[in-house]
PLY file of the C-alpha trace (Angstrom):
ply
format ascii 1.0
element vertex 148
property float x
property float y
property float z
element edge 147
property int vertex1
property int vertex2
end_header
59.49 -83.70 144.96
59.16 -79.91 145.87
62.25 -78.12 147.35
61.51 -76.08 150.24
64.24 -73.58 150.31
64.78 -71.01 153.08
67.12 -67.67 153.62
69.09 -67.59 156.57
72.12 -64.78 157.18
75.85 -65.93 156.03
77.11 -65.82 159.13
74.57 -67.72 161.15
75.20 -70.87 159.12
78.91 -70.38 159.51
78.56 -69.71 163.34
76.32 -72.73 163.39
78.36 -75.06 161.17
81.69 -74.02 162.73
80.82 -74.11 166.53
79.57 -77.45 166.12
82.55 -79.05 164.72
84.66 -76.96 167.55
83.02 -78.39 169.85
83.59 -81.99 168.68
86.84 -81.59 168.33
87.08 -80.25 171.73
85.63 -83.21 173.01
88.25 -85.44 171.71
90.93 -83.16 173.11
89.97 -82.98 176.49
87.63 -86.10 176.33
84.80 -84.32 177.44
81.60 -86.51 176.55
79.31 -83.97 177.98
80.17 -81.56 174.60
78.93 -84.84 172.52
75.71 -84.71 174.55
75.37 -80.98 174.16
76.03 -81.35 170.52
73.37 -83.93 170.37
70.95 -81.75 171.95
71.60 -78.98 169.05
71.69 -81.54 166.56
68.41 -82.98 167.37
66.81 -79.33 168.15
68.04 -77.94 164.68
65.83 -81.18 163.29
63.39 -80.70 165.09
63.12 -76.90 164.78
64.84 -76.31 161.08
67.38 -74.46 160.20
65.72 -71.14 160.44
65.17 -71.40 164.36
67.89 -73.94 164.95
70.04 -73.11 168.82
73.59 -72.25 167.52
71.65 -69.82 164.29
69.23 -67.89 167.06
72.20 -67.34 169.19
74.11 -65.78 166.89
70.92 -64.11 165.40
69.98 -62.22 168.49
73.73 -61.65 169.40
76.82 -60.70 166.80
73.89 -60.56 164.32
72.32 -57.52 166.01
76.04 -56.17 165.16
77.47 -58.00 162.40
75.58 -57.89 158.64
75.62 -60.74 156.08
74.71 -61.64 152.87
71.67 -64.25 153.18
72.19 -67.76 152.22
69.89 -69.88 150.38
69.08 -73.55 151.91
67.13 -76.62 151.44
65.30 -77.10 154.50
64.66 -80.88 154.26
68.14 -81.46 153.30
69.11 -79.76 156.23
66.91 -81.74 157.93
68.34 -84.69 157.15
71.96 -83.66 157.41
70.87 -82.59 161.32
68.96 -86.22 161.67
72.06 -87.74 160.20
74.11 -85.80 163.29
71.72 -86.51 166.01
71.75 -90.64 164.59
75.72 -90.39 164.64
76.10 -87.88 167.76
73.46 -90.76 169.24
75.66 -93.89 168.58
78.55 -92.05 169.81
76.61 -91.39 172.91
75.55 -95.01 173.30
79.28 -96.30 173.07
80.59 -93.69 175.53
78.30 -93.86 178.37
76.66 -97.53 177.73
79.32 -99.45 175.76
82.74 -99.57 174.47
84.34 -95.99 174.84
87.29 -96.76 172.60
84.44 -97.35 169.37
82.50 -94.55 171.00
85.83 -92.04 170.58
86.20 -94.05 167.12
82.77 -92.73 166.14
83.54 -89.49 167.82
86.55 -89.15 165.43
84.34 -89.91 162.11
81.99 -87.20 163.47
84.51 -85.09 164.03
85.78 -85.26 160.46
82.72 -85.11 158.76
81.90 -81.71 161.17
84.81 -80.29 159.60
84.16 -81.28 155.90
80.39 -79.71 156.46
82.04 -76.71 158.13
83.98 -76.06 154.97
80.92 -75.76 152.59
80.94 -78.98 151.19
77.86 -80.57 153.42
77.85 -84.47 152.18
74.68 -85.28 154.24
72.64 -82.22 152.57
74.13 -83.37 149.02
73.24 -87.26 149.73
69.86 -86.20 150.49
69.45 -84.25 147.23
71.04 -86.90 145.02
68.41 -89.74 146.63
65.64 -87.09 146.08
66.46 -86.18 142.58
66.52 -89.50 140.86
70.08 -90.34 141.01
73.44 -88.80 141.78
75.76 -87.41 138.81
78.43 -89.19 140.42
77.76 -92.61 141.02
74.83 -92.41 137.98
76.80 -89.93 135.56
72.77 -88.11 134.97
72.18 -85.08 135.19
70.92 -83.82 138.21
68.14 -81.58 137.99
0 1
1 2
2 3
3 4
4 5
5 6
6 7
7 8
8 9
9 10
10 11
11 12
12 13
13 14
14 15
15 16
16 17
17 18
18 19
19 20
20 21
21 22
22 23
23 24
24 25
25 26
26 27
27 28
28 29
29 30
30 31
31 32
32 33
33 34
34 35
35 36
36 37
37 38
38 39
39 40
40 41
41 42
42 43
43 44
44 45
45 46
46 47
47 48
48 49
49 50
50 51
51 52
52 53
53 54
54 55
55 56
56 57
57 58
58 59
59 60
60 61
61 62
62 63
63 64
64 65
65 66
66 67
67 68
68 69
69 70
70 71
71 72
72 73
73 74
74 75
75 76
76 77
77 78
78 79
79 80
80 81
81 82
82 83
83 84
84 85
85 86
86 87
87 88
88 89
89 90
90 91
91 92
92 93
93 94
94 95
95 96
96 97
97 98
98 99
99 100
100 101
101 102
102 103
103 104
104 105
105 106
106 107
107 108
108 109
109 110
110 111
111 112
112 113
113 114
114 115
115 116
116 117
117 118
118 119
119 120
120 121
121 122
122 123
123 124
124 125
125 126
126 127
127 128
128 129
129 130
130 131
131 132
132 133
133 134
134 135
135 136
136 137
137 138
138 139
139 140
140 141
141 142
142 143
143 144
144 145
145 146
146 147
């Protein structure tokens, strides 16, 4: 399967990556569902869009970008893809329990999302590497290939 790799700026993938899980875990503070909605709106968009013209990467782009350089950043596009359908699916079912359902397994679900915002704000993405690993034939991990 062909990689379709893209170059965004350093910083608009941070911005992007850390505002999101912010604003998760500002929902849990102050129980704020509307912040899960919003970040299911720029989870779905970023989808829907890509990474190169996702919400939370133009806004920086055509604000502290027009002031602040960075070093570009090489990404997978349909891994990011998948890591923002992932989001919208678990930003969705979050949704679902709040407003429709049980809102202590909603805020249970908020929680996970929460801490896997934070472990893909750090770098180490496990929706983008899941989606490599299932596209590559195996993971080196569960497997012990070689991933190519």
């Amino acid at each position: 399967m062909k990689q379709q790799i893209i170059s965004i700026k350093s910083a608009e993938f941070a911005f992007c990556r850390y505002s999101i899980a912010l604003m998760v875990w500002l929902a849990i503070i102050f129980e704020m569902k509307e912040l899960i909605l919003i970040v299911f709106v720029i989870v779905l968009l970023s989808a829907i869009l890509t990474v190169k013209y996702a919400p939370m990467i133009l806004i920086w782009r055509y604000s502290f970008g027009l002031i602040f350089k960075s070093k570009d950043e090489v990404l997978n596009v349909k891994a990011m893809r998948f890591a923002h359908l992932l989001a919208t699916l678990i930003s969705g079912i979050c949704l679902l329990f709040l407003y429709l359902g049980n809102p202590l397994i909603g805020w249970g679900f908020v929680w996970f999302l929460a801490i896997m915002k934070t472990v893909s704000a750090f770098g180490f993405c496990p929706a983008s590497k899941v989606y490599v690993c299932m596209t590559s034939g195996g993971c080196c991990a569960i497997t012990r290939k070689h991933v190519r």
